[in-house]
Biotite code that builds the C-alpha atoms (Angstrom):
import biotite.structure as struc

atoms = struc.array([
    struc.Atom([-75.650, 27.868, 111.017], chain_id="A", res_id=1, res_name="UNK", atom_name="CA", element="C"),
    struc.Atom([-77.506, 28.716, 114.236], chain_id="A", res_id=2, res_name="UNK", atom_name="CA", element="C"),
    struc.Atom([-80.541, 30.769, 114.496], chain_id="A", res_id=3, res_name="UNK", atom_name="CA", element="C"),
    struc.Atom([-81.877, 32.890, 117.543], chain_id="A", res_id=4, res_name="UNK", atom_name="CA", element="C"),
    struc.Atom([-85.030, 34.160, 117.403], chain_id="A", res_id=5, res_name="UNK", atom_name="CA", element="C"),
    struc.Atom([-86.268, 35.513, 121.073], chain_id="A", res_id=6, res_name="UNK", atom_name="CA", element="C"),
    struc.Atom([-89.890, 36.937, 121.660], chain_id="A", res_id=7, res_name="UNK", atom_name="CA", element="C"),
    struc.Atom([-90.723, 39.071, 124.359], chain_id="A", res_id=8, res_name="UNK", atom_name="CA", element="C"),
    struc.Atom([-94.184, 38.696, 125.370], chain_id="A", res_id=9, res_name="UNK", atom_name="CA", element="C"),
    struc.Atom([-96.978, 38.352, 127.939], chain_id="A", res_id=10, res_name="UNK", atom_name="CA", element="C"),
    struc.Atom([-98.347, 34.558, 128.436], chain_id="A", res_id=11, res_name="UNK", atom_name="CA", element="C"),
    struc.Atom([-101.674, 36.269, 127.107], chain_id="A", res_id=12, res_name="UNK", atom_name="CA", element="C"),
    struc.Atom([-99.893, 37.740, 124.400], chain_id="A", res_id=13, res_name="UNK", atom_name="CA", element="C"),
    struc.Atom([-98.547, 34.537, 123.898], chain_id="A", res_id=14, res_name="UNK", atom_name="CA", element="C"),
    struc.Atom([-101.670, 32.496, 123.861], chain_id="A", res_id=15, res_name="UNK", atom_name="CA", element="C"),
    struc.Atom([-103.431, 35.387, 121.363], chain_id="A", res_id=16, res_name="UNK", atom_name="CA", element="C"),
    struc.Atom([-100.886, 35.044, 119.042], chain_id="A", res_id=17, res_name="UNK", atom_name="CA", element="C"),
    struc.Atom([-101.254, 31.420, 118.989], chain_id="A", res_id=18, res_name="UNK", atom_name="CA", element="C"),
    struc.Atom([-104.682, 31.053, 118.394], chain_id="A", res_id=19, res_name="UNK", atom_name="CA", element="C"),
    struc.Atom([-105.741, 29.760, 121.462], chain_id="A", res_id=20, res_name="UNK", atom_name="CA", element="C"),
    struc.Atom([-108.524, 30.621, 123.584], chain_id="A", res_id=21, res_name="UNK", atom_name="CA", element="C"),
    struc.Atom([-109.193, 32.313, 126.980], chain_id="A", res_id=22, res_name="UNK", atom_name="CA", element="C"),
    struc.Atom([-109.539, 29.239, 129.149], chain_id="A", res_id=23, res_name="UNK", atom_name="CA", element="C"),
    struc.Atom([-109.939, 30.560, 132.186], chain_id="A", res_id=24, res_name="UNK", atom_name="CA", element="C"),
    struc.Atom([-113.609, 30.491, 132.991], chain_id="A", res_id=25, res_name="UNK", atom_name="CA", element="C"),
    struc.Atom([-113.423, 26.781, 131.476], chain_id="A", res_id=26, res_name="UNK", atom_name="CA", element="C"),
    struc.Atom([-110.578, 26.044, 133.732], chain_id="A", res_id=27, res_name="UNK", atom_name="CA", element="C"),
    struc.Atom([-112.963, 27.211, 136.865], chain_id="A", res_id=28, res_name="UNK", atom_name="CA", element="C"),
    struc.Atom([-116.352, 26.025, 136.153], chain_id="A", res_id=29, res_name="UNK", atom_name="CA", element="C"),
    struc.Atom([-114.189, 22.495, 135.606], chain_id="A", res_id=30, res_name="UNK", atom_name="CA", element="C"),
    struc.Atom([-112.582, 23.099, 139.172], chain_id="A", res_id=31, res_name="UNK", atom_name="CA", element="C"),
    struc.Atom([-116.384, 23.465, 140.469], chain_id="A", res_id=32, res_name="UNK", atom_name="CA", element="C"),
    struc.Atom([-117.893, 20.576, 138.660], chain_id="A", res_id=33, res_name="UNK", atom_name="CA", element="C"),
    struc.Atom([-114.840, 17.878, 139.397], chain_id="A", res_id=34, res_name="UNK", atom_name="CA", element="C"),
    struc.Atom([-115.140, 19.263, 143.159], chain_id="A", res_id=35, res_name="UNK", atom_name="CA", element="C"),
    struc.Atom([-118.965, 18.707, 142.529], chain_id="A", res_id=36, res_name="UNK", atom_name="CA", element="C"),
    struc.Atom([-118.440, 14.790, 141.317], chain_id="A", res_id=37, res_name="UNK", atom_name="CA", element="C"),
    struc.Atom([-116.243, 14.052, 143.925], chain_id="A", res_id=38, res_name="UNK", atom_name="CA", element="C"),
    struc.Atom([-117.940, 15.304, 146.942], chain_id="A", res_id=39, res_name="UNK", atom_name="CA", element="C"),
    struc.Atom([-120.946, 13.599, 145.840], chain_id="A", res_id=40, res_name="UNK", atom_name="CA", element="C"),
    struc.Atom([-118.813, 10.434, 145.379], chain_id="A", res_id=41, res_name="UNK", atom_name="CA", element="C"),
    struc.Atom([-120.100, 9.975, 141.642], chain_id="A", res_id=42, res_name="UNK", atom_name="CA", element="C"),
    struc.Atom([-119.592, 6.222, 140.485], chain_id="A", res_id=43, res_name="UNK", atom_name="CA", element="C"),
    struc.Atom([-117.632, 5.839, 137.414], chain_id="A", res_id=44, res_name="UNK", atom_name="CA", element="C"),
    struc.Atom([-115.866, 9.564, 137.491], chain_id="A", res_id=45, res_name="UNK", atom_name="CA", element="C"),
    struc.Atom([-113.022, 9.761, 135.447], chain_id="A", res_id=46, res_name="UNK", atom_name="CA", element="C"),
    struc.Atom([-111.343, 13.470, 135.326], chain_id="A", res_id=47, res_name="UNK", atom_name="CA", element="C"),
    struc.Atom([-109.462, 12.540, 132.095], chain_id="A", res_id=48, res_name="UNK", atom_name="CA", element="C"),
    struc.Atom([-113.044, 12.303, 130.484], chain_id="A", res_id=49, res_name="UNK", atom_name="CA", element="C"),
    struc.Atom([-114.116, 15.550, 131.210], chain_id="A", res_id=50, res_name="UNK", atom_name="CA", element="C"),
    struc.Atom([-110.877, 16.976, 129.826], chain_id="A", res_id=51, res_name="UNK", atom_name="CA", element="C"),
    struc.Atom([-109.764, 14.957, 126.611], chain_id="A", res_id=52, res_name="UNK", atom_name="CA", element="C"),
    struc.Atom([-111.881, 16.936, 124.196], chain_id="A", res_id=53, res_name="UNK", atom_name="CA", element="C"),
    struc.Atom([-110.190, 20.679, 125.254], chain_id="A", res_id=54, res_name="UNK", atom_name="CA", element="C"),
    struc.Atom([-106.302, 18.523, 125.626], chain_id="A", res_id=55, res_name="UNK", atom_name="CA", element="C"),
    struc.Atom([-106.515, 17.114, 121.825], chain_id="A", res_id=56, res_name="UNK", atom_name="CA", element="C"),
    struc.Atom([-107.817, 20.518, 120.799], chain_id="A", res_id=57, res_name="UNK", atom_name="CA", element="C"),
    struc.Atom([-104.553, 21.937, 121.919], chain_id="A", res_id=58, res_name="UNK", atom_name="CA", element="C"),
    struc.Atom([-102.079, 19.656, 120.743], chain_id="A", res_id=59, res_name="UNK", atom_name="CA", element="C"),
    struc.Atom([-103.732, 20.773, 117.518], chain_id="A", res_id=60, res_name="UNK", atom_name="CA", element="C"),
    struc.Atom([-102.969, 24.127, 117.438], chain_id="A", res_id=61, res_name="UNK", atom_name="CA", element="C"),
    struc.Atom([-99.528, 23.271, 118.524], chain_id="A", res_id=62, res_name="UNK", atom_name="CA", element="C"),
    struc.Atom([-98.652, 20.908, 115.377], chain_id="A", res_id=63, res_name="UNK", atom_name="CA", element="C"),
    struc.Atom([-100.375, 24.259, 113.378], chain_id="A", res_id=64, res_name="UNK", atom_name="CA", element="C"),
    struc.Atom([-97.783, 26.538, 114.715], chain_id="A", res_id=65, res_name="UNK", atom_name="CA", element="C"),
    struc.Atom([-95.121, 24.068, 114.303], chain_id="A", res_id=66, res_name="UNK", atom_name="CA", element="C"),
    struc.Atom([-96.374, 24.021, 110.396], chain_id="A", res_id=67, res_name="UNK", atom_name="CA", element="C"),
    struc.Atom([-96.443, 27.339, 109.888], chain_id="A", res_id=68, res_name="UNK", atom_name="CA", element="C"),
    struc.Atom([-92.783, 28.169, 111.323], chain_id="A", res_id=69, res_name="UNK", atom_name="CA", element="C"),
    struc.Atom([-91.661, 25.021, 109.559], chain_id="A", res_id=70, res_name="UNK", atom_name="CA", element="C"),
    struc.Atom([-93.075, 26.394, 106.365], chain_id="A", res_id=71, res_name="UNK", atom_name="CA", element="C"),
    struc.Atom([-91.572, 30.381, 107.067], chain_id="A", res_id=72, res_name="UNK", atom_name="CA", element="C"),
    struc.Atom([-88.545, 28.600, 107.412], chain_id="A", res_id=73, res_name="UNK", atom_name="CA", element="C"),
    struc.Atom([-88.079, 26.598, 104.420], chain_id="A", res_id=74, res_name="UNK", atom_name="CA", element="C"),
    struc.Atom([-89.336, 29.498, 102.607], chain_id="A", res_id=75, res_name="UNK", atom_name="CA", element="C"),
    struc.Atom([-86.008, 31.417, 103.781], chain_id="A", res_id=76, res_name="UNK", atom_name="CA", element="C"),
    struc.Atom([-83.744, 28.613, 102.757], chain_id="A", res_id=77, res_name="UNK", atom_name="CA", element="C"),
    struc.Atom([-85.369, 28.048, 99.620], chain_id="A", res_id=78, res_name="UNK", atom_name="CA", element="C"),
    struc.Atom([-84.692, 32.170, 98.510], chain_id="A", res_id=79, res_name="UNK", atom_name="CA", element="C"),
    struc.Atom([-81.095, 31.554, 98.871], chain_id="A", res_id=80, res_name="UNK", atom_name="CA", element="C"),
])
């Protein structure tokens, strides 16, 4: 059995329906402060650092989706 399931949306759309938030501005003021650090030659500066909190949030929400359309699934098969 193969299933198709296609979804026409915006990548905001996209990102709304997944939970996940505006990054944007976050993205930006990042940009500024990482341009910041390395002008002034800041000892020690490690981008990953500065990013690993917001990267392990994401995978999160991920593995939650992936749940969820696990679960719908199963669901299905199981009425059958």
């Amino acid at each position: 059995m193969k299933v198709n399931i296609e979804v026409d949306m915006t990548p905001e759309e996209f990102r709304k329906a997944m939970g996940l938030p505006d990054v944007q501005k976050f993205q930006e003021d990042l940009m500024v402060k990482i341009r910041q650090q390395m002008e002034e030659g800041v000892e020690g500066y490690e981008p990953l650092a500065l990013m690993k909190p917001f990267i392990s949030q994401g995978f999160d929400s991920v593995e939650t989706y992936q749940k969820m359309m696990m679960q719908m699934l199963n669901s299905y098969t199981q009425q059958k």
